[in-house]
BAKOLLO-878919 format. One line per field, with one value per residue (C-alpha): residue number from 1; x negated, y negated, z negated. Coordinates in steps of 0.1 Angstrom, whole numbers. Each point is the difference from the previous one (the first is absolute). Example, Ala and Ser with C-alpha at 12.3 -4.5 7.8 and 13.67 -1.06 7.14 Angstrom:
2
k 1,2
u -123,-14
v 45,-34
w -78,7
***
This chain:
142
k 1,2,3,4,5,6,7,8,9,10,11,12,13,14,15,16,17,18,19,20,21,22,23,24,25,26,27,28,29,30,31,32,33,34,35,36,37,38,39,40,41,42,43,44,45,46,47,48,49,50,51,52,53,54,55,56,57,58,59,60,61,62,63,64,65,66,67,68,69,70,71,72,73,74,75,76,77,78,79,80,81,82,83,84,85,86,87,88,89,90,91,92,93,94,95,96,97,98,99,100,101,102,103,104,105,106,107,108,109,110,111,112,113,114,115,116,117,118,119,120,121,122,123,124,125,126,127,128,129,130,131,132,133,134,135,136,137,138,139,140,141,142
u 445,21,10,-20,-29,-3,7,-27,-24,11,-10,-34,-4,10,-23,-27,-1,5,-33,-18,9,-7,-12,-5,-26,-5,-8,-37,12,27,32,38,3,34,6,36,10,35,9,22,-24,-33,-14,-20,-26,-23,1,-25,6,-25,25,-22,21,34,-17,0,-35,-11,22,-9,17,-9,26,15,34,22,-9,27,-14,-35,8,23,-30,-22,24,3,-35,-5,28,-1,-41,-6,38,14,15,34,-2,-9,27,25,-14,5,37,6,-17,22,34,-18,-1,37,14,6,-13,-28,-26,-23,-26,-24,0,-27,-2,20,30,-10,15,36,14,-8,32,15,-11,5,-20,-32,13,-21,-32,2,5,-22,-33,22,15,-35,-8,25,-2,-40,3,27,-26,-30
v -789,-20,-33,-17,21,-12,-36,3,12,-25,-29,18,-5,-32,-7,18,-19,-34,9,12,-15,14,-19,-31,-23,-18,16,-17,2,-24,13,-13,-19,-6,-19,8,-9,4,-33,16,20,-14,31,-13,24,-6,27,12,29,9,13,15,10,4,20,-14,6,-17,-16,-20,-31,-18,-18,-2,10,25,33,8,-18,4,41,-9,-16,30,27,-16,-8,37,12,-21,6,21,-7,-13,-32,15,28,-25,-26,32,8,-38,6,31,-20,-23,23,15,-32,-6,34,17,38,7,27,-10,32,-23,-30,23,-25,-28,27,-13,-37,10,-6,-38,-2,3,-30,-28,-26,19,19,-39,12,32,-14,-24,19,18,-33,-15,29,0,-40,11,25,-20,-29,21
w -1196,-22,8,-31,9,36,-10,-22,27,22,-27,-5,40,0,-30,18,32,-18,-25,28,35,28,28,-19,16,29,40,16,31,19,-12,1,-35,-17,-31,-18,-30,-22,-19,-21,-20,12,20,25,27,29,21,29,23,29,32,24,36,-21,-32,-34,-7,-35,-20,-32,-26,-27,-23,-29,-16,-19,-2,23,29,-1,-5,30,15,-2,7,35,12,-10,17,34,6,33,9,33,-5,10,-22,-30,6,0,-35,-9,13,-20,-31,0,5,-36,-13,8,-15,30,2,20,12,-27,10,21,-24,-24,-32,14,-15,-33,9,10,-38,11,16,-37,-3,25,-17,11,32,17,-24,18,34,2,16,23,12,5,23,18,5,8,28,17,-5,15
***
């Protein structure tokens, strides 16, 4: 696929999860709660994930922001959902390799792919970053 091509899917992906969140909401039950926020452009998010015996079990946020990272926001509550905590921190490790340029095995990141032009542009590599930092500052929390 051509490179204008694919950076063109990857904006209708972004697009798509920022038009329609995923996981947006709040969890009934007791949950671990993080509020981040990025001052620079005014993103903010509450997160809540439900960690059941080392398994990410739900995971859902409500915020506001850029397209960047709420689409961030979304990719990753998808992505971490029925994880083990390990296994989602690692993901959170390789995100942010993406998000600094360096190559990775992007095969198990599914639509989160569609974020790694971010590092293009360092101004928003924090809009992208900032759900993954609040769940990894919420399962070292739990």
């Amino acid at each position: 696929m051509a490179l204008n091509n694919l950076d063109t899917l990857y904006r209708q992906v972004i697009m798509d999860h920022y038009k329609n969140p995923r996981n947006k909401g709040t969890l009934e039950k007791d949950s671990v709660t993080v509020d981040m926020n990025n001052p620079t452009c005014g993103d903010r998010i509450q997160l809540q994930l439900d960690i059941q015996d080392g398994i990410v079990k739900d995971a859902k946020f409500q915020g506001e922001g850029c397209s960047i990272s709420m689409a961030s926001a979304s990719m990753m509550t998808q992505a971490i959902k029925g994880l083990e905590v390990e296994t989602a921190l690692k993901m959170s490790e390789m995100f942010s390799k993406m998000m600094l340029g360096e190559d990775i095995d992007s095969e198990d990141m599914g639509d989160i792919e569609a974020l790694q032009g971010v590092s293009q542009f360092p101004a928003r590599i924090k809009c992208a970053t900032l759900a993954w930092k609040a769940m990894e500052k919420g399962v070292h929390d739990e």
